[in-house]
mmCIF entry with sequence, helices, sheets and N, C-alpha, C, O atoms, coordinates in Angstrom:
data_MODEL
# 
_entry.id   MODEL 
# 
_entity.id                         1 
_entity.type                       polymer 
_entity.pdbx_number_of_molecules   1 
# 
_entity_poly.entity_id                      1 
_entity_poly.type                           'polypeptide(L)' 
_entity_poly.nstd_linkage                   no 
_entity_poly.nstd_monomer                   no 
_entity_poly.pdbx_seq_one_letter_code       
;(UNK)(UNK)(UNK)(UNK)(UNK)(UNK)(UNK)(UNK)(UNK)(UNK)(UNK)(UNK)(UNK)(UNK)(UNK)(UNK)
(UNK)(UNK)(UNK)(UNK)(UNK)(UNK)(UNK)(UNK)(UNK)(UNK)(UNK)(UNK)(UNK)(UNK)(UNK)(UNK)
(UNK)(UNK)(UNK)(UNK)(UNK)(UNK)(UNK)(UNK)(UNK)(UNK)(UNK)(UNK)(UNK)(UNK)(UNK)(UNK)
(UNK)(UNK)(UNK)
;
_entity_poly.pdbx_seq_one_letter_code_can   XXXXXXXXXXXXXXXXXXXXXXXXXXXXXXXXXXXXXXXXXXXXXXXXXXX 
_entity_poly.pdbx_strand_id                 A 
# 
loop_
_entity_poly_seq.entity_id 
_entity_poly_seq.num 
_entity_poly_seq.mon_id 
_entity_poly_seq.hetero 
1 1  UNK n 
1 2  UNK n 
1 3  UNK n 
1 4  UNK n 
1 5  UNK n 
1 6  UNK n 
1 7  UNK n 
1 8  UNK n 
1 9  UNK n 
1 10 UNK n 
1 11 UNK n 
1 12 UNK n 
1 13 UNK n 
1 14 UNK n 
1 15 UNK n 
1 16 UNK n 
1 17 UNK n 
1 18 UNK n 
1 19 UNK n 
1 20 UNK n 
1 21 UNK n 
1 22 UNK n 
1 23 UNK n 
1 24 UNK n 
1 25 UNK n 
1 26 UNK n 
1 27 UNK n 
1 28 UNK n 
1 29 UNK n 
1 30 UNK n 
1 31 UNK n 
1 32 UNK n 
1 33 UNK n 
1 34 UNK n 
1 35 UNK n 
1 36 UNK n 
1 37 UNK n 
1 38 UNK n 
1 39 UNK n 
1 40 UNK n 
1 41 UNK n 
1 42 UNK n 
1 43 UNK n 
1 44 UNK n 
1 45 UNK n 
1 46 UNK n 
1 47 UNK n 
1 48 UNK n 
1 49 UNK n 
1 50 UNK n 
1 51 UNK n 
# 
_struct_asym.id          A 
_struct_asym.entity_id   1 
# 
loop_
_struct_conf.conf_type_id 
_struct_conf.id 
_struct_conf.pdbx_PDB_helix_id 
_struct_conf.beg_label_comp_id 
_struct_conf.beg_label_asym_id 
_struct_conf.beg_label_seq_id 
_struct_conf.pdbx_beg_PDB_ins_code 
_struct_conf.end_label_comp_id 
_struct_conf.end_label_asym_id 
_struct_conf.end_label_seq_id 
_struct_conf.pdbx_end_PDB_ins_code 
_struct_conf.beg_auth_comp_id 
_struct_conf.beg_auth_asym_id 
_struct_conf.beg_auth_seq_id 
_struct_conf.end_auth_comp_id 
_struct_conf.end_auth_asym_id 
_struct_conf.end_auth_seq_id 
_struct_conf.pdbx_PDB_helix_class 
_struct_conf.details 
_struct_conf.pdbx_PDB_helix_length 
HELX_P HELX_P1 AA1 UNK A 4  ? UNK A 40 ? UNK A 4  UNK A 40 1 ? 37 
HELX_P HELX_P2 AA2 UNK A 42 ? UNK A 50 ? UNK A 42 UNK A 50 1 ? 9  
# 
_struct_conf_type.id          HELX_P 
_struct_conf_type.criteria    ? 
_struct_conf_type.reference   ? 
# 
loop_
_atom_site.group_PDB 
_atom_site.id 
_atom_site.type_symbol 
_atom_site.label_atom_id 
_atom_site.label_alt_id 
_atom_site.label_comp_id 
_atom_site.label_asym_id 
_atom_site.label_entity_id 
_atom_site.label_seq_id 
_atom_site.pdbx_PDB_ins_code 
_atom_site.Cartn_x 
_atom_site.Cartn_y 
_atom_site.Cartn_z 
_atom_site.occupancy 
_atom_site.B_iso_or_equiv 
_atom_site.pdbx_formal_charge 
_atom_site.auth_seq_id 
_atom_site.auth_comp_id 
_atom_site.auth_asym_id 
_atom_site.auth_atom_id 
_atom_site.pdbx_PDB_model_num 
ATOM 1   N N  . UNK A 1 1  ? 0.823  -1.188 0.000   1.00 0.00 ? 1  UNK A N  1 
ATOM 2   C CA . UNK A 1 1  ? 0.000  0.000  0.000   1.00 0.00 ? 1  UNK A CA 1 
ATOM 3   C C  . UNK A 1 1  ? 0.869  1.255  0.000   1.00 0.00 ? 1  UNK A C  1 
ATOM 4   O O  . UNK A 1 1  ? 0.482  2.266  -0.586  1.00 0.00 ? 1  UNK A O  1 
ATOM 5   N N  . UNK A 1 2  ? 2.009  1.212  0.631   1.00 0.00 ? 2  UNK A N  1 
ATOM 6   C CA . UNK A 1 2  ? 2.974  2.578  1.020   1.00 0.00 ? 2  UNK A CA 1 
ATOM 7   C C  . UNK A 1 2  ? 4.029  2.441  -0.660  1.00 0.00 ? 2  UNK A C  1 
ATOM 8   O O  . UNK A 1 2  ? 5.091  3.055  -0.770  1.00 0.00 ? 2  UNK A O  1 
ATOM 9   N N  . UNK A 1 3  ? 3.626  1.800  -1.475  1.00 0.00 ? 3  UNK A N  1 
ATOM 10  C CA . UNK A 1 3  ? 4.200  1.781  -2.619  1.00 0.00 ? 3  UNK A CA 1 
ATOM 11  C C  . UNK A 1 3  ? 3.653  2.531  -3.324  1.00 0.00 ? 3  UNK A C  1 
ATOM 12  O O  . UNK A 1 3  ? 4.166  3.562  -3.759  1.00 0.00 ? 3  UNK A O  1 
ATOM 13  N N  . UNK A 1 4  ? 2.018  1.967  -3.662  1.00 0.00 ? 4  UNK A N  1 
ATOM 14  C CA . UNK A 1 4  ? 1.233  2.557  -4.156  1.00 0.00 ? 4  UNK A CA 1 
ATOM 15  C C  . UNK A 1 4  ? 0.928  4.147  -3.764  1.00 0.00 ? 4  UNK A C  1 
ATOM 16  O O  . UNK A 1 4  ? 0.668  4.823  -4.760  1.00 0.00 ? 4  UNK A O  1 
ATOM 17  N N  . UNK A 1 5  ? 0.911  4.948  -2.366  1.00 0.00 ? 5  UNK A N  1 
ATOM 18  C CA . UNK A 1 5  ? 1.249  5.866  -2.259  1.00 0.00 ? 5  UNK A CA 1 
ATOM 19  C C  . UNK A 1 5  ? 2.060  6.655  -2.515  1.00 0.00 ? 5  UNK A C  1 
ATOM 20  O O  . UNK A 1 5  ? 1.679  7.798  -2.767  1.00 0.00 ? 5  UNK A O  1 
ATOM 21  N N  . UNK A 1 6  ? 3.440  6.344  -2.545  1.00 0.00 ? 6  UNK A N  1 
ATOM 22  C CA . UNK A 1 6  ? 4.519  6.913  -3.713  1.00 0.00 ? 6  UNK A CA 1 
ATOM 23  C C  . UNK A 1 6  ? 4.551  6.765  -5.147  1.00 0.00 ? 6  UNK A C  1 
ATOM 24  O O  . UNK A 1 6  ? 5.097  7.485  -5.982  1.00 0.00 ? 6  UNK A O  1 
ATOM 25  N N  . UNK A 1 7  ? 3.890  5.736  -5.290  1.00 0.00 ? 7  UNK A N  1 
ATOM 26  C CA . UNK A 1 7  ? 3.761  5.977  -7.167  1.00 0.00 ? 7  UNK A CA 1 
ATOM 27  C C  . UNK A 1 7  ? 2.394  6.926  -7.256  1.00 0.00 ? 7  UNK A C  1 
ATOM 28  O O  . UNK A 1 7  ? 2.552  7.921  -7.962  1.00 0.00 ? 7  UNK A O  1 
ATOM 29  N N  . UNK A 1 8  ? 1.577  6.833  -6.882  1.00 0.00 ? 8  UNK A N  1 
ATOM 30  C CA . UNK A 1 8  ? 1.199  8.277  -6.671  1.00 0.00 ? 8  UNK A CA 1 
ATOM 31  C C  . UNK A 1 8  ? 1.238  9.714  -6.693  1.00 0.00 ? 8  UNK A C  1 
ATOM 32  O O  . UNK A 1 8  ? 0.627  10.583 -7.315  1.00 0.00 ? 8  UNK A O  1 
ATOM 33  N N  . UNK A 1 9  ? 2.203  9.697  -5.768  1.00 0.00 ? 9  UNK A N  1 
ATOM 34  C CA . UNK A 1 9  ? 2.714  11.124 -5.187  1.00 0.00 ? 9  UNK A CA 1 
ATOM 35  C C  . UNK A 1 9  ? 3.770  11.256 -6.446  1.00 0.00 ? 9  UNK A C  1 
ATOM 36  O O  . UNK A 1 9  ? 3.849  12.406 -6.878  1.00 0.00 ? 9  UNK A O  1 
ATOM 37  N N  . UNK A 1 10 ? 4.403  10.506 -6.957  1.00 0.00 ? 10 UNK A N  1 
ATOM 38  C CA . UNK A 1 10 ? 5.307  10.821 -8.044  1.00 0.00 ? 10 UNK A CA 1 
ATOM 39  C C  . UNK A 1 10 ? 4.467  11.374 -9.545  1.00 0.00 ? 10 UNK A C  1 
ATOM 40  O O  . UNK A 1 10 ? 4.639  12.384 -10.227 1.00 0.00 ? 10 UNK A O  1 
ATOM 41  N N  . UNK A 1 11 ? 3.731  10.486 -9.651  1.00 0.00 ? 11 UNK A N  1 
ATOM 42  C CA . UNK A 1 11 ? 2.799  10.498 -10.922 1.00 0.00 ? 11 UNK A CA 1 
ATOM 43  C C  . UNK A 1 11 ? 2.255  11.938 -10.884 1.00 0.00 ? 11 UNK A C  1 
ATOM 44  O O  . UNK A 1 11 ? 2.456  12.479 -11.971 1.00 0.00 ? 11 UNK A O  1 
ATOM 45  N N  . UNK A 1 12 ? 1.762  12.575 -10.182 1.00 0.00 ? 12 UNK A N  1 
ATOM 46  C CA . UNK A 1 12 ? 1.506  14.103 -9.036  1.00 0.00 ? 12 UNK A CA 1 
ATOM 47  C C  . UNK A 1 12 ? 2.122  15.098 -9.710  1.00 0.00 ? 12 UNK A C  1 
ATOM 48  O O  . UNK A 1 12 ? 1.752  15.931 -10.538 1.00 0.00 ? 12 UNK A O  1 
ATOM 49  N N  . UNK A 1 13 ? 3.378  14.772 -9.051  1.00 0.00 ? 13 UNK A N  1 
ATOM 50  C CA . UNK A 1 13 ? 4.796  15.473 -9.246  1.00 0.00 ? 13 UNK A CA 1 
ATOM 51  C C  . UNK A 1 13 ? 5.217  15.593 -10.966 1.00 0.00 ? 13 UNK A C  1 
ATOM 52  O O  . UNK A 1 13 ? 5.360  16.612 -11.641 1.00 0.00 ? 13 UNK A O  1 
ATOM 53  N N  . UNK A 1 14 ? 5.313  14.524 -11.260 1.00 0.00 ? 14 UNK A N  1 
ATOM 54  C CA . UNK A 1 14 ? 5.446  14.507 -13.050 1.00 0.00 ? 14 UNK A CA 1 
ATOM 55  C C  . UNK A 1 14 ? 4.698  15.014 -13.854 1.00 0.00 ? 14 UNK A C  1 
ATOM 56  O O  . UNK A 1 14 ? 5.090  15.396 -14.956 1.00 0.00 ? 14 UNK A O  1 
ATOM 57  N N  . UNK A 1 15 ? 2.941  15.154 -13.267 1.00 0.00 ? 15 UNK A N  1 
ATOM 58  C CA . UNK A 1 15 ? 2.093  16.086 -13.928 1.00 0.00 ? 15 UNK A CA 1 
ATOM 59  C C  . UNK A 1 15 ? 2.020  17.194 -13.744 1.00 0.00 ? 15 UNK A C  1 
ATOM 60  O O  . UNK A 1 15 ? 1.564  17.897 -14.645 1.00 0.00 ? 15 UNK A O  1 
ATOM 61  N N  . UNK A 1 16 ? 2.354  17.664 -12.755 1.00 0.00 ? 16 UNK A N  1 
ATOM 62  C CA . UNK A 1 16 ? 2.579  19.151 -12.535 1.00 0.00 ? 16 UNK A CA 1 
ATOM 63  C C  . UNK A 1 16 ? 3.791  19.889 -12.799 1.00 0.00 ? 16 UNK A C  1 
ATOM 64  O O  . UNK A 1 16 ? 3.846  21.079 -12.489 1.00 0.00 ? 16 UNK A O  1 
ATOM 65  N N  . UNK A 1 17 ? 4.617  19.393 -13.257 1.00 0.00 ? 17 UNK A N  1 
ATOM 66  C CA . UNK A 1 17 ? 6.281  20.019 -13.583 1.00 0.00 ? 17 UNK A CA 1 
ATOM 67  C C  . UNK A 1 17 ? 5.516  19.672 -15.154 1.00 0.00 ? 17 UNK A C  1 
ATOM 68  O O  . UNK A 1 17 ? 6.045  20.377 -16.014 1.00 0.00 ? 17 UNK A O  1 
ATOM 69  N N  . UNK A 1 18 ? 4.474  18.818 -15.698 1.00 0.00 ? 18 UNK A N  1 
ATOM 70  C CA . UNK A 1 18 ? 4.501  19.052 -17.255 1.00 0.00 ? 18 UNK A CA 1 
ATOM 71  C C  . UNK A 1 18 ? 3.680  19.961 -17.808 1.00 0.00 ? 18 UNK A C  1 
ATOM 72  O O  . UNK A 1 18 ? 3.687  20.274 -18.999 1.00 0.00 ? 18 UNK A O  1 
ATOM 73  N N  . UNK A 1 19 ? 2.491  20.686 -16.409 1.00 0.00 ? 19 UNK A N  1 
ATOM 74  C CA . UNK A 1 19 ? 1.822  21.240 -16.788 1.00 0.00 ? 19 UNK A CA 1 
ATOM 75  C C  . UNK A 1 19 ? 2.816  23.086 -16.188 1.00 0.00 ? 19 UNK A C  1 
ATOM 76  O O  . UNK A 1 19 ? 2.774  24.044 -16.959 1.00 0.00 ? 19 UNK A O  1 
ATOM 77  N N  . UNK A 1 20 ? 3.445  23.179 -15.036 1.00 0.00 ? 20 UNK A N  1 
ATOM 78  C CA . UNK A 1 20 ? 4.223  24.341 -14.650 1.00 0.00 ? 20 UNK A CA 1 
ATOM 79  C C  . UNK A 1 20 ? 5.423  24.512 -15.630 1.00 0.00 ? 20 UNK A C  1 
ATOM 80  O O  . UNK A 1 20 ? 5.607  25.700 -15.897 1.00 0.00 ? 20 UNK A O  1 
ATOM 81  N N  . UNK A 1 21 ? 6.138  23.808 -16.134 1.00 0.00 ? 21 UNK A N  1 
ATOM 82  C CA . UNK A 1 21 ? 7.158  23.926 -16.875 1.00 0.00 ? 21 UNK A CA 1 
ATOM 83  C C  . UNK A 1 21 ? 6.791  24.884 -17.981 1.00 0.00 ? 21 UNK A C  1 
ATOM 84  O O  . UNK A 1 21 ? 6.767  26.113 -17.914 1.00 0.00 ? 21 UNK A O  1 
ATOM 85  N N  . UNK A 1 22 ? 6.545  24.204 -18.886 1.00 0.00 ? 22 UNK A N  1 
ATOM 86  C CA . UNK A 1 22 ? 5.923  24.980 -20.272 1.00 0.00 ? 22 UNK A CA 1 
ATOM 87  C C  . UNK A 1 22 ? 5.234  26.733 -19.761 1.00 0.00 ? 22 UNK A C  1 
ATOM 88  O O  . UNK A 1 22 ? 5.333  27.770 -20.418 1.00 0.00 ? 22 UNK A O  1 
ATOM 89  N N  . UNK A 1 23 ? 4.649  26.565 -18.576 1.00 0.00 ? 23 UNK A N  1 
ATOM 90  C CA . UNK A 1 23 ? 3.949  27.746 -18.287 1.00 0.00 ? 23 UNK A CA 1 
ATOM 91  C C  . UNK A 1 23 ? 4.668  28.690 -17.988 1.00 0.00 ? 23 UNK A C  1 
ATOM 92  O O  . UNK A 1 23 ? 4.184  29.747 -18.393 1.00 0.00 ? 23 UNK A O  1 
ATOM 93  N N  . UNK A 1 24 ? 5.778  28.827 -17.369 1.00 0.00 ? 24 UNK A N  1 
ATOM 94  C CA . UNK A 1 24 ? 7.109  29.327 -17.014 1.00 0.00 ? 24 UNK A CA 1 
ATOM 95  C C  . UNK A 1 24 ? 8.059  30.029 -18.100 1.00 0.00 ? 24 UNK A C  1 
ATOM 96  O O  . UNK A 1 24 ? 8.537  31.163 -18.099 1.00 0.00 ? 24 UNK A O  1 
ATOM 97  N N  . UNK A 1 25 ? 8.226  28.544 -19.419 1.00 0.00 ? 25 UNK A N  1 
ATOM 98  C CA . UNK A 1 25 ? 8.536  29.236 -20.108 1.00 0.00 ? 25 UNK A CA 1 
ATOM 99  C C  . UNK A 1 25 ? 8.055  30.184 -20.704 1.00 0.00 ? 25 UNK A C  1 
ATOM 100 O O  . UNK A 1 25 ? 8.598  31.261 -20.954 1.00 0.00 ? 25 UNK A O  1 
ATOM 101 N N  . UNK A 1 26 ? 6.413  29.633 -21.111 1.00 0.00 ? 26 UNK A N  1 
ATOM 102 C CA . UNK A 1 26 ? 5.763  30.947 -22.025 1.00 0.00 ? 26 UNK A CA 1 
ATOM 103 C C  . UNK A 1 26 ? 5.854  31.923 -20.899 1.00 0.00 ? 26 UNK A C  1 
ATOM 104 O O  . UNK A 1 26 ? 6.185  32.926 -21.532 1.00 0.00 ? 26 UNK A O  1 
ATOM 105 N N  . UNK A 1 27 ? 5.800  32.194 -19.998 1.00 0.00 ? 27 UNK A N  1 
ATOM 106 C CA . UNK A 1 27 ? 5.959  33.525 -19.329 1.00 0.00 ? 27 UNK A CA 1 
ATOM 107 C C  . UNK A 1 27 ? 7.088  34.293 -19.665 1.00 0.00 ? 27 UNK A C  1 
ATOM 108 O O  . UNK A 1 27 ? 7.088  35.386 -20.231 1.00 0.00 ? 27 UNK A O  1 
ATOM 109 N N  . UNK A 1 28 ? 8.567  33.285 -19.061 1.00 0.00 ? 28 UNK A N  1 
ATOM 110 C CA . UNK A 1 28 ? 9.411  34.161 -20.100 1.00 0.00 ? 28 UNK A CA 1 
ATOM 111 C C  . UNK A 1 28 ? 9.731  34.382 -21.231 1.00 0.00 ? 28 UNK A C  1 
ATOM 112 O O  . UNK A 1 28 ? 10.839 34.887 -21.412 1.00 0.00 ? 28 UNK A O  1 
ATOM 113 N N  . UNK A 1 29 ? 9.030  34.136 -22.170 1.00 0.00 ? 29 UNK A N  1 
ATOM 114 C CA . UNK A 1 29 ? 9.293  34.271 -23.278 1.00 0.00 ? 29 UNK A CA 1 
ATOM 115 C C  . UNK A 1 29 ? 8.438  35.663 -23.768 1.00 0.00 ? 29 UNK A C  1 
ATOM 116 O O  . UNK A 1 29 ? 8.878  36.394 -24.656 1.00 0.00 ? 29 UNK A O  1 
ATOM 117 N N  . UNK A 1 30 ? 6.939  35.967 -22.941 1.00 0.00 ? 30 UNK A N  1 
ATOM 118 C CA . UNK A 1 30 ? 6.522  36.632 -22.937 1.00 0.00 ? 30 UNK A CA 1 
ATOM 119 C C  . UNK A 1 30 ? 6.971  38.072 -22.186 1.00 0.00 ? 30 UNK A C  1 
ATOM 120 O O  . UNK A 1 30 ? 6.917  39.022 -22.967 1.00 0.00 ? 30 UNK A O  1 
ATOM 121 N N  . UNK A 1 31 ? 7.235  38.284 -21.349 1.00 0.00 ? 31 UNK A N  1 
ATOM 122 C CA . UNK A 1 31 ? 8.403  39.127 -20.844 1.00 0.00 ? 31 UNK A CA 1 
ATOM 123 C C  . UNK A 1 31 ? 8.992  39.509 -21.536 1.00 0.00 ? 31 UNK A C  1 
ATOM 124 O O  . UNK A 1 31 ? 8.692  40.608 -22.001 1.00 0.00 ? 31 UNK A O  1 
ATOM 125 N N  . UNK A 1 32 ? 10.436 38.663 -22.102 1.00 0.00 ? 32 UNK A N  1 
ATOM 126 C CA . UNK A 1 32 ? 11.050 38.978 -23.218 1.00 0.00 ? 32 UNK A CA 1 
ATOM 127 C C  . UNK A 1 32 ? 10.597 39.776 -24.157 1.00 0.00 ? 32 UNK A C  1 
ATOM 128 O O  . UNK A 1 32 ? 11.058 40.909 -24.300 1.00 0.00 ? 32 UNK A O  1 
ATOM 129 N N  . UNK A 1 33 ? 9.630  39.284 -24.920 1.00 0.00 ? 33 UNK A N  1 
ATOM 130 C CA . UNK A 1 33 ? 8.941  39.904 -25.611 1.00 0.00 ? 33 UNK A CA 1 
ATOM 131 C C  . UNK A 1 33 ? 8.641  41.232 -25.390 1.00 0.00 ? 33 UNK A C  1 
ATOM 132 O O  . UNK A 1 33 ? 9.183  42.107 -26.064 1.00 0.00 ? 33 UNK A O  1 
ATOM 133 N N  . UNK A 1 34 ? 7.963  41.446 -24.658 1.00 0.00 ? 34 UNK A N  1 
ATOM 134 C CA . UNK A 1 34 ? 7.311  43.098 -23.813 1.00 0.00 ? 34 UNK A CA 1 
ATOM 135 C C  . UNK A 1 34 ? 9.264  43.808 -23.776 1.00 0.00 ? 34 UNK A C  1 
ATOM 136 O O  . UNK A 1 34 ? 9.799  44.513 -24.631 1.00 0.00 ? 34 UNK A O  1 
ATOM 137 N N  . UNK A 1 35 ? 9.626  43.487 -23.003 1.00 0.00 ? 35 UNK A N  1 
ATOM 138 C CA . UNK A 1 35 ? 11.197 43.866 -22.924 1.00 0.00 ? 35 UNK A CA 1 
ATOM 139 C C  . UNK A 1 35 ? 11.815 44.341 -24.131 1.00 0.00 ? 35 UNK A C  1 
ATOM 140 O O  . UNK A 1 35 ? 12.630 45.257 -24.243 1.00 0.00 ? 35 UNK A O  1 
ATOM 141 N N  . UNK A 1 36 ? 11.376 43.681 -24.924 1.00 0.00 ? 36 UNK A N  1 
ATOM 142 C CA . UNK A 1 36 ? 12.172 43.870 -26.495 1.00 0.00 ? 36 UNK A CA 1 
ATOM 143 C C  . UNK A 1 36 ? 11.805 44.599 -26.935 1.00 0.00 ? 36 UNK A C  1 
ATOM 144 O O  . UNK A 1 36 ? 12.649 45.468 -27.156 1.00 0.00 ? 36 UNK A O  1 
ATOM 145 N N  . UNK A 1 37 ? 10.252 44.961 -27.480 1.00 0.00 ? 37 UNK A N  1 
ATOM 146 C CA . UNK A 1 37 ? 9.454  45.263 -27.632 1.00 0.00 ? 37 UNK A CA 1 
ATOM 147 C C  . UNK A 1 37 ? 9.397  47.263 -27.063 1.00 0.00 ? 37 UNK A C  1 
ATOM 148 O O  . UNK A 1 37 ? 9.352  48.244 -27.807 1.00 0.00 ? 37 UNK A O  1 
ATOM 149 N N  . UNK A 1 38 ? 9.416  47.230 -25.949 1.00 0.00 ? 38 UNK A N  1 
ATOM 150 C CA . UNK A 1 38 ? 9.719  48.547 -25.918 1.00 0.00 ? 38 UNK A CA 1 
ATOM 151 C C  . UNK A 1 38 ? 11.316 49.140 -26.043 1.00 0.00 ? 38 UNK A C  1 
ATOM 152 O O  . UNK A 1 38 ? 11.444 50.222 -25.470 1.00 0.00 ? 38 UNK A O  1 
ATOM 153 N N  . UNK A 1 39 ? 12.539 48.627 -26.683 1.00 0.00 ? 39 UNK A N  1 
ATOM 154 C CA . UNK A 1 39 ? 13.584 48.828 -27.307 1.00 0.00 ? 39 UNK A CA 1 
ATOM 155 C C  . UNK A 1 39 ? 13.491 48.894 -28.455 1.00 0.00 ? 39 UNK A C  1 
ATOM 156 O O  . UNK A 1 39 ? 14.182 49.786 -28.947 1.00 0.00 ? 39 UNK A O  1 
ATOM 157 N N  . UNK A 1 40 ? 12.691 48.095 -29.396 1.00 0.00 ? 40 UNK A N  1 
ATOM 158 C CA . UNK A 1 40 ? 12.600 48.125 -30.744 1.00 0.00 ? 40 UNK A CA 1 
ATOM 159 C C  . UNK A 1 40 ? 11.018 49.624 -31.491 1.00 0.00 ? 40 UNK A C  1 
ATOM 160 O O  . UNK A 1 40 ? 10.771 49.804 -32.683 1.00 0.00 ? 40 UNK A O  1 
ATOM 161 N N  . UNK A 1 41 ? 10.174 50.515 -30.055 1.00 0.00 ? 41 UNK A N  1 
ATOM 162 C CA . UNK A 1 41 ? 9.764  51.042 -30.207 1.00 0.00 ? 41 UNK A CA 1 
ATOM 163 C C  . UNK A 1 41 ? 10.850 52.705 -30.155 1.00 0.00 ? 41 UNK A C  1 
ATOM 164 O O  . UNK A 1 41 ? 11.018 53.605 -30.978 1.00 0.00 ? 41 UNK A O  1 
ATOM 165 N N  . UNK A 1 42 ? 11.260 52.514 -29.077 1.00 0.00 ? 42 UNK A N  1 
ATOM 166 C CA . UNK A 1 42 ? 12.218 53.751 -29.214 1.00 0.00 ? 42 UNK A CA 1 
ATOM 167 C C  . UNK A 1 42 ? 13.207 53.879 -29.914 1.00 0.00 ? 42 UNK A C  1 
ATOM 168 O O  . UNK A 1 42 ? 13.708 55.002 -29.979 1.00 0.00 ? 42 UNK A O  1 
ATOM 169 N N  . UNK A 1 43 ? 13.916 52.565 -30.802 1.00 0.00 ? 43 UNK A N  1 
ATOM 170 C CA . UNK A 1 43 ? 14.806 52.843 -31.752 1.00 0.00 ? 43 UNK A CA 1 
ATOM 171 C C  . UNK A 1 43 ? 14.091 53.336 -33.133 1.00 0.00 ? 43 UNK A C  1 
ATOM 172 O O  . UNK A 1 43 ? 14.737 53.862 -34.039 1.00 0.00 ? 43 UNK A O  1 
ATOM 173 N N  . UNK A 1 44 ? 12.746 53.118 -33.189 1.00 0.00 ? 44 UNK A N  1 
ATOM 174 C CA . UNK A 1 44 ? 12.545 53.508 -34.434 1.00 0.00 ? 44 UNK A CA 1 
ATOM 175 C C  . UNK A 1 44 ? 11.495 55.030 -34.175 1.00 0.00 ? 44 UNK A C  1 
ATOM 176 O O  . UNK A 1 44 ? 11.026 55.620 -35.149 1.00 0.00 ? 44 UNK A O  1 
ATOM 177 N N  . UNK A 1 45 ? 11.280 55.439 -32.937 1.00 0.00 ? 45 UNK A N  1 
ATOM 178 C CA . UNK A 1 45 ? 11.071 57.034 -32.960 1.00 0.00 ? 45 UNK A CA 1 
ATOM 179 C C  . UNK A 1 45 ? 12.295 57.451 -33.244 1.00 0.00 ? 45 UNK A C  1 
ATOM 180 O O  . UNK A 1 45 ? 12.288 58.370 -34.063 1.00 0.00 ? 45 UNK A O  1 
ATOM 181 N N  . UNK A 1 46 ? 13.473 57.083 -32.831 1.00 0.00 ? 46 UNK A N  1 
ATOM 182 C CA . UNK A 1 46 ? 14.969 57.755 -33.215 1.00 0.00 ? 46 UNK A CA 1 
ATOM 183 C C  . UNK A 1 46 ? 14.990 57.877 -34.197 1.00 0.00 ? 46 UNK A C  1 
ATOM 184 O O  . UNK A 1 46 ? 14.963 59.068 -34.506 1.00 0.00 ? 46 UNK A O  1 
ATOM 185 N N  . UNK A 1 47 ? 15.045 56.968 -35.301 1.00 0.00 ? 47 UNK A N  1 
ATOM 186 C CA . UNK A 1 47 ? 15.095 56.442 -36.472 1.00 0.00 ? 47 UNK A CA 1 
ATOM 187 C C  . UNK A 1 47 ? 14.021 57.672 -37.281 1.00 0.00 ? 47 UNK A C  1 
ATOM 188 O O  . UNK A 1 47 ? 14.501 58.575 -37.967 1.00 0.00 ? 47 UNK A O  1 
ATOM 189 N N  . UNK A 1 48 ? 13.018 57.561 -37.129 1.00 0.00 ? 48 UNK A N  1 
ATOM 190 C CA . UNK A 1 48 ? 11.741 58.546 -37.598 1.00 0.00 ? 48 UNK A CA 1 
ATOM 191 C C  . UNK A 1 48 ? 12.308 60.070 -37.730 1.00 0.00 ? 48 UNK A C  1 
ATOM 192 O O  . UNK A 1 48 ? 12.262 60.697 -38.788 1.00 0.00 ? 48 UNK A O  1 
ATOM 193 N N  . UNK A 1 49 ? 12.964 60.692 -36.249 1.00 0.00 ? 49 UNK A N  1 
ATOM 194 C CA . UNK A 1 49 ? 13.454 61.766 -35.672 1.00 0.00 ? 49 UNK A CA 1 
ATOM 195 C C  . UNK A 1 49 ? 14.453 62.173 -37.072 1.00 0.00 ? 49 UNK A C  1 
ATOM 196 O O  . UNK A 1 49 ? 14.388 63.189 -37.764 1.00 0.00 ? 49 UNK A O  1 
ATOM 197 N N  . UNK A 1 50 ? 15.029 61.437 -37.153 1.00 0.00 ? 50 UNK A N  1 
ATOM 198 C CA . UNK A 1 50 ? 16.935 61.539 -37.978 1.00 0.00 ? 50 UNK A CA 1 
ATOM 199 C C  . UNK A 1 50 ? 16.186 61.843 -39.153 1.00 0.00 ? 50 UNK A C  1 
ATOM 200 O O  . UNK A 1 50 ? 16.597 62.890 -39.653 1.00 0.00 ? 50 UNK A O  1 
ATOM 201 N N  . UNK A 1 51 ? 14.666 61.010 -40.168 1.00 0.00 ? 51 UNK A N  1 
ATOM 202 C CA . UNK A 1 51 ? 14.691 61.360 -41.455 1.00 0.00 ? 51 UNK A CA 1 
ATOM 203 C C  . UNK A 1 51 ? 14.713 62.627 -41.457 1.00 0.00 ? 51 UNK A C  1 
ATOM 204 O O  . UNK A 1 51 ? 14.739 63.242 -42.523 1.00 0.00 ? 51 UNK A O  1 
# 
């Protein structure tokens, strides 16, 4: 029975690192994004400025 409770608790563990993982990344990736995103807006008011 105390087997079956750890294969359990593991099975748990393996579904939730497959469902938190991925989520993590898209977060940072999304971040990133936003981050970049307002660098690639003020280089091209510069850019605009200079024509």
């Amino acid at each position: 029975m105390r087997i079956v409770k750890i294969l359990a608790t593991f099975l748990l563990l393996v579904l939730a690192a497959l469902v938190i993982i991925p989520l993590l990344v898209l977060a940072g990736l999304f971040i990133w994004l936003k981050l970049t995103e307002e660098g690639d807006e003020e280089s091209l008011e510069l850019d605009q400025e200079n024509i």
